[in-house]
C-alpha positions, 0 to 999 in steps of 0.5 A: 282222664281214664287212660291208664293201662294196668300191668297184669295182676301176677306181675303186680304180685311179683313186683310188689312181694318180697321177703321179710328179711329185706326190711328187716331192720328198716326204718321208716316213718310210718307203717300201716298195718292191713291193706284193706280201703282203710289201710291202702288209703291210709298208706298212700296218703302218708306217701303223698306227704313225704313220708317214707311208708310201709303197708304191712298185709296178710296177703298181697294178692288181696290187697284192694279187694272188695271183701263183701258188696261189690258197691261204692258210694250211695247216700251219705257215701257217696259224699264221702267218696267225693271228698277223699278224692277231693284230698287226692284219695284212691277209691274215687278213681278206682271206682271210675275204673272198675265201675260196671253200673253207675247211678245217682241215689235220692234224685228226687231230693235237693242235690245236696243230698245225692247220692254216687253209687256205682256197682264193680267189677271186683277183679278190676277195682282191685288191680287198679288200687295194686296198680297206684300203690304200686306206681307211689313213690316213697310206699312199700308194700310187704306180705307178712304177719304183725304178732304185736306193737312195739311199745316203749316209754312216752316222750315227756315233752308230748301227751301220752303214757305210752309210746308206739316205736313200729311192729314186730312181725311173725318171726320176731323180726322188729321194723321201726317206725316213728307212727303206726297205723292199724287198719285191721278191719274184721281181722282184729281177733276175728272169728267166722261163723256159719250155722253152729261152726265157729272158726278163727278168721276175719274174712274165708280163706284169711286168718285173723290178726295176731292175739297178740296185737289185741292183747297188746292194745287191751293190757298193755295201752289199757285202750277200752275193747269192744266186740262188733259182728258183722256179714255177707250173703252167699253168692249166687250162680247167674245162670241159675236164676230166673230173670224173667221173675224180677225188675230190671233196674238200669243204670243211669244213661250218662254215668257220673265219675266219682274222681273230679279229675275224670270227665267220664268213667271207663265203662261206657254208657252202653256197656254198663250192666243191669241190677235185678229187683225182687222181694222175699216171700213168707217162706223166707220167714219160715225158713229164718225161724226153723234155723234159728237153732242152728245159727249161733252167730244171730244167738249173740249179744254181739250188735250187728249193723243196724243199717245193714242187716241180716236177713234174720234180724229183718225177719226177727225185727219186721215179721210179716214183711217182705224185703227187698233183694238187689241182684247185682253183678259182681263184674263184667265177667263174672258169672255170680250175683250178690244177692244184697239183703240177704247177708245170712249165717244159718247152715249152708243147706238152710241157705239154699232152702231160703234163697229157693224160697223166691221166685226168681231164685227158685233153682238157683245154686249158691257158689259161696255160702253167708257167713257172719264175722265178730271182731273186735273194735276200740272204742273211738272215744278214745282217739283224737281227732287226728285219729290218734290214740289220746294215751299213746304216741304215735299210734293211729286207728282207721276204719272197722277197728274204730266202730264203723262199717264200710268201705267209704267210712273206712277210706276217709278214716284211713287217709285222715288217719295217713294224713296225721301219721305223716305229719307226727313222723315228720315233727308236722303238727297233727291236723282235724277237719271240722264238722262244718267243713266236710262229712270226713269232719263229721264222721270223725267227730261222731266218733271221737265225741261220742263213740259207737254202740253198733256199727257206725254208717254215715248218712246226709242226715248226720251232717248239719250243714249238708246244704254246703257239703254237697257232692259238687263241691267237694274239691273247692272245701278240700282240694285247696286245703289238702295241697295249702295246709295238708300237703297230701293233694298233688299239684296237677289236682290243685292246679285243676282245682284252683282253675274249677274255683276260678271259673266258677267265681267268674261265671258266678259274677257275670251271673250277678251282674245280668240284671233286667226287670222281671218283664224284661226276663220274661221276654227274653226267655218266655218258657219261665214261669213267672209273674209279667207284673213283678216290678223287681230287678232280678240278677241272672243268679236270682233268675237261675234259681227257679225250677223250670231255668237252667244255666244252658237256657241262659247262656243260649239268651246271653252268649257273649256274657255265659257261653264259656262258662258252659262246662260249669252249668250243673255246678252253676244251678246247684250253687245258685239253688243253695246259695240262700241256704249257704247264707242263712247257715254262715252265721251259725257255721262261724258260731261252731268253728268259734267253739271248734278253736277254742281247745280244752287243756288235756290235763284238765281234772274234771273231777276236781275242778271248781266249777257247778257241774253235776257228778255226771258231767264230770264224769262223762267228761273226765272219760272222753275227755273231749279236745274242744269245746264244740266237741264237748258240746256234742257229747251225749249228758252234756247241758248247755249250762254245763258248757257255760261254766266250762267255757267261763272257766277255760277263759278265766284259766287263760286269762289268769295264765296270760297274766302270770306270763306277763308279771314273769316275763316283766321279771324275765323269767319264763313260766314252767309249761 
């Protein structure tokens, strides 16, 4: 329930702030470097296993923040929203406290594909994620500058050439850690551009990370760099746009909550804000090519999101188009639009010559002008699926320094990686999520697998098995998990979710046990649409799939049997819409996590082994050096007969091994390991 009361912002700062030198000579288990959503995820989730935690960041006051759309969830998103408050996670939550304008995507699609997208209220989001970190027992939040990591010999009994010990900050003051997290988003070597100006920094009015931390991760841990870019449209002064020029969207009447520990969202229904629609014109376009020469940043090499785009690259790309631009709201106070769609780095005075090129827009003032960020990135393939570093102990990567953007990819990173750092600090073996079990799972394996060549987003159409992974459901896949094996979910949200799952089981069985013949059915309810000559026996789950039934509808024709089970009603029509789906998609599901299981010795020398692979597969495999075999078998060259030989051989290994073990145990001598 959404009863929490915030302490004011500055007594936030106060509380949290303090000098360098009190933790000086501290040690803990695990630090995080960056206090963006990748970062305060991954810093709370390590606090929740037990670990005792540092959050590193430039500024407290910025902790939180929504450096560009003031947005979460959507498409793909919005799933993964689901399953990092479904592990007990902090964006959920937040963004059922500072919501101003909730809806629910792709409607017109199957439920297993919608998407939870809510606009925000900057000011509020913020203060709430202060707030949890502040209230989280075992995490410290501290102001200050990390110059580079402290790197030693590996331990020999573990993988790894090097060894991560903690970071050393600005005024080479040392802090010991047993795991590092880096969560340095845009700020990683950042450079900021605006027309032909250049100038260091990750986002305005913030430097960017110490050279030292990337020179660090390039020279010293030999880690493969990339450069990405990425940006954000100015802002726009509200009052100076014309209204009566768009198309009003409204916000969805009955706002859904994000967190399955809420019934309803703070903002109410009637107090929810509209966003605005409307469309560049061909002047757009002329103003795009007459800037051209004065826009370094659109000039690179460096790839920019695909998915999000600037308005140069769609003009560039799509000529003759006209595109669309969302005017949302940036809070309930605010006096500012984000103009979503028209992220731009041409010189302020050609961006006010370009937004005054629309309609609606045509006196409008920019308070902030665009501006584009390159930074640099680790190339993902290097990590495991715990989101370590393959060659370097106790160093975890999470969220824009792996490849991706936005802020959901970033949260489900940065707990997942919070997760792993904990268990590593606490002699806990590291854990991986399947692709068969979450979008978490998917969006790691993407990127451990088969690395990024532009910004890395996540959409429904990259998880095979989206039918099962639905938005509904995500606390019965993760909550029991997280608090079972994980040990990051609380026993408040397991107890609720154990309640949810027993609940649901039995609404499921009286459902299954309501059996009458289809004329039958169509007596008791006669509005549903079908066939009075069928002589089938239908359960009420068969009879709850139809498109006209709901579970209200059945529960008010069988009461004694349904009515307590009314809360559930929603989740009961999806369960019973996927569940011949979910069927067909088990046996292929138990294929994959077969091939998940089977792990793939690191020190396998792919180059030399004496298997039939081509040259090239060696290869590939030789550098990404995948952990499973169903990792491998998502990697980009790899042939089917190539897993073949690799799976006869890792089987053969162990069977040869198993049989050693055997003859010397016969003997009672122990095998080397």
């Amino acid at each position: 329930m959404l009863t929490k009361r915030l302490p004011p912002l500055q007594s936030l700062l106060l509380l949290v702030s303090r000098p360098h030198s009190h933790h000086a000579r501290q040690q803990f288990d695990v630090i995080v470097v960056g206090g963006g959503h990748a970062g305060t995820e991954a810093a709370a989730a390590a606090a929740r296993m037990g670990a005792e935690t540092l959050l590193v960041t430039q500024k407290i006051h910025t902790v939180g923040a929504l450096s560009c759309n003031p947005s979460l969830g959507g498409v793909g998103k919005g799933q993964l929203v689901k399953e990092v408050d479904a592990l007990d996670g902090l964006c959920g939550r937040a963004g059922d406290w500072a919501g101003i304008h909730f809806s629910i995507l792709n409607r017109r699609k199957g439920p297993a594909v919608w998407g939870p997208r809510a606009q925000l209220d900057r000011q509020r989001y913020r203060e709430f994620i202060q707030s949890e970190l502040l209230s989280t027992p075992r995490l410290t939040v501290m102001e200050g500058s990390v110059e580079e990591l402290l790197v030693t010999e590996p331990n020999p009994e573990k993988p790894g050439c090097h060894r991560v010990t903690g970071i050393c900050l600005g005024s080479n003051q040392p802090i010991s850690a047993s795991s590092v997290v880096l969560t340095t988003g845009t700020f990683l070597s950042g450079s900021l551009f605006v027309g032909q100006t250049t100038s260091p920094g990750g986002r305005i009015g913030d430097a960017p990370s110490s050279a030292g931390l990337s020179y660090t991760l390039r020279e010293r841990l030999g880690l493969r760099i990339g450069r990405l870019r990425t940006g954000t449209p100015p802002r726009i002064v509200k009052d100076s746009v014309d209204l009566s020029l768009v198309k009003l969207h409204l916000p969805d009447s009955h706002p859904s909550p994000f967190s399955f520990l809420n019934t309803h969202t703070r903002c109410k229904p009637e107090e929810q804000l509209p966003c605005y629609l409307t469309f560049t014109t061909p002047g757009v376009e002329r103003v795009v090519r007459e800037s051209l020469h004065v826009n370094c940043h659109i000039q690179q090499d460096t790839k920019g999101p695909r998915y999000c785009p600037s308005i140069e690259s769609r003009v560039l790309r799509f000529p003759g188009r006209s595109h669309q631009v969302w005017l949302e709201p940036e809070g309930m106070t605010s006096d500012l639009f984000y103009p979503q769609g028209l992220s731009m780095t041409m010189p302020p005075d050609m961006q006010l010559r370009l937004i005054r090129e629309i309609p609606a827009m045509h006196r409008a003032e920019i308070h902030t002008p665009g501006y584009g960020v390159q930074y640099d990135f680790v190339c993902p393939t290097q990590l495991s699926p715990a989101l370590q570093v393959k060659n370097t102990q106790g160093l975890f990567l999470a969220g824009q320094i792996n490849g991706t953007t936005g802020y959901e990819e970033a949260a489900a990173q940065g707990l997942w990686a919070g997760v792993n750092a904990a268990r590593c600090a606490l002699s806990l073996p590291t854990m991986a999520l399947s692709r068969t079990e979450s979008y978490i799972g998917v969006l790691i394996d993407d990127l451990v697998s088969r690395g990024v060549t532009e910004p890395y987003r996540m959409f429904t159409s990259r998880a095979e098995f989206r039918t099962s992974l639905r938005p509904d459901n995500a606390d019965l896949r993760l909550t029991l998990k997280g608090f079972e094996e994980v040990g990051c979910v609380s026993s408040v949200r397991y107890q609720e979710a154990v309640r949810v799952k027993n609940t649901l089981q039995d609404a499921l069985l009286a459902l299954q046990a309501l059996t009458l013949s289809a004329p039958n059915w169509k007596k008791t309810l006669p509005d549903i649409c079908m066939s009075k000559v069928k002589s089938t026996i239908l359960t009420g789950m068969d009879v709850l799939q139809y498109n006209d039934m709901s579970f209200e509808m059945l529960a008010s024709a069988f009461p004694e049997c349904l009515s307590s089970y009314k809360e559930f009603s929603l989740r009961l029509k999806i369960e019973a819409v996927y569940k011949p789906h979910c069927d067909l998609n088990k046996k292929e599901i138990e294929r994959i996590q077969k091939e998940e299981n089977m792990s793939l010795p690191q020190d396998i020398d792919y180059l030399s082994i004496p298997v039939s692979l081509s040259q090239e597969v060696r290869e590939i495999l030789d550098r990404v050096r995948p952990s499973t075999l169903g990792a491998a078998t998502r990697l980009e060259g790899i042939t089917p007969a190539a897993i073949v030989s690799l799976f006869n051989y890792v089987q053969f290994t162990k069977s040869q091994r198993m049989k050693r073990e055997e003859e010397l145990c016969a003997r009672n001598v122990s095998l080397p390991q």
